[in-house]
Phi, psi and omega in degrees: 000129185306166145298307187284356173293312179304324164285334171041082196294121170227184155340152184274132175280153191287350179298300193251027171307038176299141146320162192285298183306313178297322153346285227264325192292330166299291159321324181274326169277343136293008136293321190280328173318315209267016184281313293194281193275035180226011166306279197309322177295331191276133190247181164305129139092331203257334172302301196299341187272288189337286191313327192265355193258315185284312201281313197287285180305317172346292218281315183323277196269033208292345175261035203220134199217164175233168210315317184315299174141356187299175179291175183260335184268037206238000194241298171322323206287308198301301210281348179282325211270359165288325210252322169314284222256327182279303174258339160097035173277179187255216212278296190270013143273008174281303188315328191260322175295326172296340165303313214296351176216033153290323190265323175304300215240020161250173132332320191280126200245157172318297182324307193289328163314287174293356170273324184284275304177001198065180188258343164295276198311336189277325165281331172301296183309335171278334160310314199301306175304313154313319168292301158012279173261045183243078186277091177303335181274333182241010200269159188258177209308322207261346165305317193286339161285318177297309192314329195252001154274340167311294171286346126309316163300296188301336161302302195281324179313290163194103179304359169309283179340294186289339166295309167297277194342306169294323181308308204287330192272302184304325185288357204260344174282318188316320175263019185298336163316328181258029177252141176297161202305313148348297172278341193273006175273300182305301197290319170320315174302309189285346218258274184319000191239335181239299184299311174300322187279338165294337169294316178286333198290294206313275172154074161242056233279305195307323171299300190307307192252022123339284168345286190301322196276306150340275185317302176322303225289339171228028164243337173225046179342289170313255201345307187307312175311300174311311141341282202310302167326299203246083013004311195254330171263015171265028211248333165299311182284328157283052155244304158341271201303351172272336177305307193278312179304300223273001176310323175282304215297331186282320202298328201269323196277342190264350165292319172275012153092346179275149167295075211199173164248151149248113187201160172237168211217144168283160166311150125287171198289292184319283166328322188258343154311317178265358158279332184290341189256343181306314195236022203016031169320153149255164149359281175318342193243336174306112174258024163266061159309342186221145172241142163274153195220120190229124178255146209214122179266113163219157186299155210292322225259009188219340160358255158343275197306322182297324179271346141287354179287308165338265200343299193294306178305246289287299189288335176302329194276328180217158199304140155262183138246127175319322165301319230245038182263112200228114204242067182268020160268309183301312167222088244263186166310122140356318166256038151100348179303140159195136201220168135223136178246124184202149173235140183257179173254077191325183166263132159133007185072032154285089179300137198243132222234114163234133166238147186247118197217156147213164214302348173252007197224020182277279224282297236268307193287332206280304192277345181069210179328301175295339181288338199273353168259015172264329207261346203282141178296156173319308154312154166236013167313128175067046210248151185291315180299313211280303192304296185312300166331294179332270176002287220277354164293318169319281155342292210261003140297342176214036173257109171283339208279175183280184171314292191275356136289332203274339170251355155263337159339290199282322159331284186296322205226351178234002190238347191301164164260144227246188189200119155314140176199129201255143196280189187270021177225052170069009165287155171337199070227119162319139142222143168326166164285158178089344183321165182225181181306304198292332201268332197280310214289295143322327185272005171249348161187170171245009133335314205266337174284316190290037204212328202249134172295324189171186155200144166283109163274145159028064183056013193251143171273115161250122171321165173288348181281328164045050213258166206280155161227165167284125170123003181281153177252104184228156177242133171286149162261151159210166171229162189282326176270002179272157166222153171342135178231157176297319148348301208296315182327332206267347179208023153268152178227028180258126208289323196290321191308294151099201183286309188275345173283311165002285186307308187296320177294306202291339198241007149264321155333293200294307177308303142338259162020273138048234175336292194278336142343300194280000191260309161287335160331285181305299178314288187328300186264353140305341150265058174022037162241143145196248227287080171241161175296342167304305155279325158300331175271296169006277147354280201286324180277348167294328191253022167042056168244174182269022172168175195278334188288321171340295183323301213275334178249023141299288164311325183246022148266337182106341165344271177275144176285087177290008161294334189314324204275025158289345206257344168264171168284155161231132160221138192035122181328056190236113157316123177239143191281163172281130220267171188203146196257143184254133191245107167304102148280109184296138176219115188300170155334324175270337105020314217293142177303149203284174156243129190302115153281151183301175173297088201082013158298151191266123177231157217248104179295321198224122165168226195300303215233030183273009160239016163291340193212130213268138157234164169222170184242123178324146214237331184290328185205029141050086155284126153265127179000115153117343178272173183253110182236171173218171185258143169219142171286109182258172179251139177099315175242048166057218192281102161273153194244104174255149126334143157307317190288340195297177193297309179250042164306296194293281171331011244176291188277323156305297193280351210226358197332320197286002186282314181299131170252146145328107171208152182224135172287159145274162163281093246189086169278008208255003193247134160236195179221145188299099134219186196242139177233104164283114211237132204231122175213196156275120178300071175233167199298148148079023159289314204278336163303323160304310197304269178351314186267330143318342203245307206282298189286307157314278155304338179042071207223155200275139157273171172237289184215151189242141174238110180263102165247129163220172217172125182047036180071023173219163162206168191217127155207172204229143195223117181247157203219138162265131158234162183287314179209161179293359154321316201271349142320282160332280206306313181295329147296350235245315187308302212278323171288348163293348179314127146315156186082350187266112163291356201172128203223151172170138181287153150232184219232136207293182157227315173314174129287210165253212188218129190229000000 
């Protein structure tokens, strides 16, 4: 997505109402930040391409402000000085970011680009303008796939291109505040769904998890806040207590003669939110808010060896735990990541997270990708990066699929976190998590998967659904007689796995087909018609499937009935559809047919014109009054109502955009709604009778149904409820944590709708 599409440039806001002078004075001093840091990098020559690079975008966008109302080049100048000093590109990636939207949203053409600047910068910048246009958000499904195999090719082409790109994103969640509410979803949605996990493939942890935060911050907003609080009002204390733990720690490596730094750094927000829901936690029981981080300056040829020594003082001064040992120096990450990770048990009984680097396996976690070709050996044999492009040129030379497969596809098998797995005669193979035997079984040929029968984990026959952990060892069973089943598609997840079952169904199709070709041939011509392309689309739109081969392999399964074509007329052997008599029907008020809403219309869920438009409230998160919803256009089933927050929010708003609607409740207390409160306390006499008389007696809030288990002195129950909105929601949990004894309150999410 271009920048200026996100940004949507206008008139100057009364924020950045400046002089002509004060302006150019502004502008010029964020040129200089970014000369200042791309000093050590400018070779002869390279300073005069920037400055002619600066002045050529200056000149572009010189009437041009973005929604904040700021000048418009003050957002090329932010994404160079992001590619500089954040991902650790050079002069001629500085050059393409200041480039990067002249050609989509100026006058200035490719040509003028590769005539000013060469054919290297000109190609980039032309990846860059392509991913441009590639407006994800408002684009319809099957645009969005081709758009998004662009960028991909273009990727595996020269990943500088994805690197600005990423760059090009963050600066644009940074500035998300002056964008409607609307857009900040959308864009937000997309971030976290494509972008933040394309930042973790490059190995950019600090962008990614940027991203993630940035995205939390206007997709779950209370929450974000609420961290955020107890962070900052927690930042003494974990600074103490980061003091007390690296105290010792310093006193045994500098005794040992080493060389390093020490420091601890907090979690992000987005990450320790999702251990809290993850593990059902509060805030108070995550105990990694901060991990420590110790970089050890050593020679290339001593690496290995200077980080286990760290390692060994670390556990000698405090306990580890064993499971929690992570040896990503021996065998690093796919993207180039390498560590040692392991967590102890600090003082006050606290577990503590230390990771160990030196200053080159540092640069590599801090820049990804690029540092890792500053660091990569002369060859690119066995190089990760190299493999991963191939995959993915692979994929996408022989990908059919629709958009929003073809982007969970990509999702599922190239953004994942990934797992070693070994043949039986000790080679690698990567694969995503969730992977299964059958996936391992493609990924050593694809012959060998539409062939395989089974396979022996660690000598054990395990079925093909499998699914694989790292470190496992499997052997393919294969057979001669086996072939692809529609069945496998449900639980492989590896894009080539796939792809090639696709195929092998589609060239079974095809055979099958056939039949059914040669079957509508012969019906045609007994009623003195045929086989033309004329009658065939007729045909595919009458009998409403998607395309002829469908058609052809339907009729020779038996699917379609070819008596039906009795009912047309043939005139000169061309099929005329049957005219049908339309009989006028009365349809009450709940009858009435939905209305598509336009696009970005605001709709009112309960009111005036709530019965013009069929809604349902999403089953997946139950929404209430008071909550922050959006609308999705489903096909078949009108208007559905999500959370912002739902599970399938993001996924939903990333993929489907042009579906998403505006929408606000009305006001309406005479309606109520089904929701759930989940309660966790001490199983002591007279809890539930409290409970019961707060929610019944007090709030005068209706129970629907109440459920108990207790076990060990706890009990957990779960209570559905009517309420009008979340106000009255909100008061009743808020009510039920004053209780003694109650630990825990938290809403949960219904499978009904509502109730009125």
């Amino acid at each position: 997505m271009a920048a200026a599409q996100v940004t949507e440039q206008e008139v100057l806001l009364p924020k950045y109402n400046l002089t002509p002078e004060q302006e150019k004075n502004l502008i010029l001093r964020h040129y200089r930040v970014l000369l200042k840091a791309l000093r050590p990098k400018l070779k002869k020559g390279d300073k005069e391409l920037v400055r002619r690079a600066f002045k050529t975008a200056a000149d572009m966008h010189k009437t041009m402000r973005r929604k904040s109302g700021e000048p418009y080049i003050l957002h090329p100048i932010a994404v160079a000085l992001i590619c500089v000093e954040e991902i650790g590109l050079g002069v001629r990636s500085t050059i393409c970011s200041l480039l990067h939207d002249t050609v989509e949203d100026t006058d200035m053409t490719m040509e003028d680009v590769e005539r000013d600047f060469g054919p290297e910068i000109a190609r980039i910048v032309d990846g860059l303008t392509k991913i441009a246009n590639v407006n994800m958000l408002d684009a319809n499904l099957s645009q969005q796939a081709e758009n998004f195999k662009k960028i991909l090719l273009t990727l595996t082409d020269d990943p500088r291109v994805i690197l600005i790109k990423l760059a090009d994103r963050l600066h644009n969640m940074r500035t998300l505040d002056y964008m409607k509410r609307e857009k900040q979803l959308k864009i937000a949605s997309e971030t976290i769904w494509v972008y933040a996990p394309l930042a973790h493939r490059m190995g950019l942890y600090n962008i990614k998890t940027e991203m993630e935060d940035l995205s939390m911050k206007y997709l779950e907003p209370e929450e974000y806040k609420d961290i955020a609080k107890k962070l900052s009002e927690t930042k003494r204390e974990r600074s103490r207590y980061i003091n007390e733990f690296i105290k010792p720690l310093k006193e045994k490596l500098k005794k040992a003669g080493f060389k390093f730094e020490i420091y601890g750094r907090p979690k992000s927000i987005h990450s320790i939110w999702n251990k809290m829901k993850k593990k059902g936690v509060s805030f108070d029981e995550v105990y990694d808010l901060f991990a420590i981080r110790i970089i050890v300056h050593a020679t290339p040829e001593k690496e290995k060896e200077e980080c286990w020594k760290v390692y060994s003082m670390i556990t000698d001064e405090y306990l580890p735990s064993p499971e929690r040992l992570r040896d990503w120096i021996s065998s690093p990450k796919s993207n180039g990541y390498e560590a040692l990770h392991t967590t102890v048990m600090g003082p006050q009984g606290k577990w503590v997270e230390v990771q160990i680097r030196t200053d080159r396996m540092n640069e590599i976690a801090e820049k990804g990708l690029a540092a890792h070709y500053k660091y990569k050996e002369g060859n690119s044999d066995g190089d990760p990066f190299e493999k991963w492009f191939a995959q993915i040129r692979e994929v996408i030379s022989s990908q059919e699929t629709d958009g929003v497969d073809f982007l969970q596809d990509f999702k599922t098998s190239f953004l994942a976190e990934e797992i070693y797995v070994f043949t039986p005669k000790g080679d690698v193979k990567m694969l995503p998590v969730n992977s299964t035997a059958l996936d391992f079984a493609f990924a050593i040929h694809s012959a060998v998967g539409s062939r395989c029968i089974g396979a022996k984990l660690n000598h054990k026959l395990v079925p093909i659904s499998h699914k694989l952990r790292s470190g496992d060892q499997v052997e393919i069973i294969t057979s001669n007689k086996q072939k692809p089943s529609e069945d496998w598609l449900k639980f492989v997840v590896t894009a080539k796995a796939k792809t090639k079952i696709k195929d092998a169904l589609k060239e079974e199709k095809r055979k099958i087909a056939i039949d059914g070709k040669e079957m509508l041939r012969k019906k045609l011509e007994s009623i003195d018609a045929v086989l033309n392309q004329q009658n065939i689309d007729e045909l595919v739109s009458h009998f409403k499937v998607a395309s002829q081969l469908d058609l052809f392999y339907s009729i020779a399964v038996k699917q379609i009935d070819l008596k039906e074509l009795k009912e047309y007329h043939v005139t000169n052997e061309k099929l005329l559809k049957p005219v049908k008599v339309i009989t006028e029907i009365k349809i009450d008020q709940e009858q009435k047919a939905p209305v598509t809403p336009k696009k970005d219309s605001e709709l009112i869920i309960f009111g005036e014109r709530s019965d013009k438009i069929k809604y349902s409230l999403a089953k997946c998160c139950s929404p209430i009054p008071g909550d922050d919803v959006f609308g999705f256009v489903s096909t078949g089933k009108g208007l559905i109502i999500h959370r912002t927050n739902c599970p399938n929010a993001a996924q939903l708003m990333a993929n489907y955009a042009p579906r998403i609607v505006k929408t606000k409740w009305a006001k309406n207390k005479e309606i109520s709604f089904l929701t759930g409160v989940k309660i966790i306390g001490i199983d002591d006499v007279g809890v539930i009778n409290k409970i019961t008389n707060i929610i019944s007696g007090e709030l005068r809030i209706n129970i629907a149904a109440l459920t108990i288990e207790s076990g060990d002195g706890m009990f957990e129950g779960m209570i559905k409820v009517f309420v009008h909105d979340k106000e009255e929601l909100d008061e009743l949990v808020a009510r039920l944590k004053q209780l003694n004894g109650i630990y825990e309150v938290q809403r949960f999410d219904m499978d009904d709708a509502t109730f009125s």
